[in-house]
N, C-alpha and C positions, 0 to 999 in steps of 0.2 A: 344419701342419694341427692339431698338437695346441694350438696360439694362439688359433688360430681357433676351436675349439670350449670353450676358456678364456676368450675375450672374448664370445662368444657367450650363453654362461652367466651368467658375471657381468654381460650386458647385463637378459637375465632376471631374474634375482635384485633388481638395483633397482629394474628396473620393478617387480615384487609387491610390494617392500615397500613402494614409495612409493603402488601400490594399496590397501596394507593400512592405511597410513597418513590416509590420506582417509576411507576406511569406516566409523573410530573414532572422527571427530570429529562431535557432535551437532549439528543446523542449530541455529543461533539464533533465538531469537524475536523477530520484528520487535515495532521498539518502537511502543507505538498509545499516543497521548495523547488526554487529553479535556478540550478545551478552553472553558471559559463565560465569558462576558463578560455583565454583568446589570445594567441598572437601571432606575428606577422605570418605564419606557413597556416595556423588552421582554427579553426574554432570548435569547440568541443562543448555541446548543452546536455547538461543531466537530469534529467526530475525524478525525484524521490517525493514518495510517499507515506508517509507517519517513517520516513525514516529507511524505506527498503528502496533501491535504488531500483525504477522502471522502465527508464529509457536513457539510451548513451546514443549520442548522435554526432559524430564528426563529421564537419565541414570543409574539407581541403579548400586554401584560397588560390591556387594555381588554375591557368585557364585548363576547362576539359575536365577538372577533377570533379568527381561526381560527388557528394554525399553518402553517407552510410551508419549503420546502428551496428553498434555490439551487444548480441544477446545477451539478455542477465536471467540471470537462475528468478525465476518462480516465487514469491513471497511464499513461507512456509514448508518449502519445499524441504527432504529428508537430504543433507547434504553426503551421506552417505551411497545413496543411491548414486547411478550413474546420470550426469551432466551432461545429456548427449547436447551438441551444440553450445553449451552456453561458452562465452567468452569468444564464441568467432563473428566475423564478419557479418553484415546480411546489407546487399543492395538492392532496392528496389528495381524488378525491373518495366513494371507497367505504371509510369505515374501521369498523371492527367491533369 
């Protein structure tokens, strides 16, 4: 009996430490890059986050050309499923 409540114990005790152990470590900061690719007809900026690309923004340099994003799939998302939109177009049309 008195094993039993000796292993018992010492089942407890790792567990908290190895609770206390996790509590102390800080999250990391996902890494966010910004990526431009540029020349004479457009400019084109990407940010990607821990690595999943989140935004695509093409700049035409010609007068009257407007700016634009090409939707990207979803972080996580089942690429099996259907894509509705992603890879086209999107212009803003109300910008302030």
């Amino acid at each position: 009996m008195r094993t039993l409540l000796q292993v018992t114990l010492l089942g407890w005790l790792l567990a908290l430490a190895g609770c206390a152990g996790l509590a102390g470590t800080p999250s990391a900061e996902p890494r966010v890059q910004q990526l431009v690719a540029e020349d004479d007809q457009v400019r084109i900026d990407e940010l990607r986050v821990r690595g999943q690309t989140q935004r695509i923004t093409i700049q035409p340099k010609g007068e009257g050309a407007r700016p634009y994003e090409i939707r990207t799939a979803p972080a996580g998302s089942d690429p099996s499923k259907g894509r509705e939109g992603v890879g086209q177009s999107l212009w803003p049309v109300l910008t302030f």
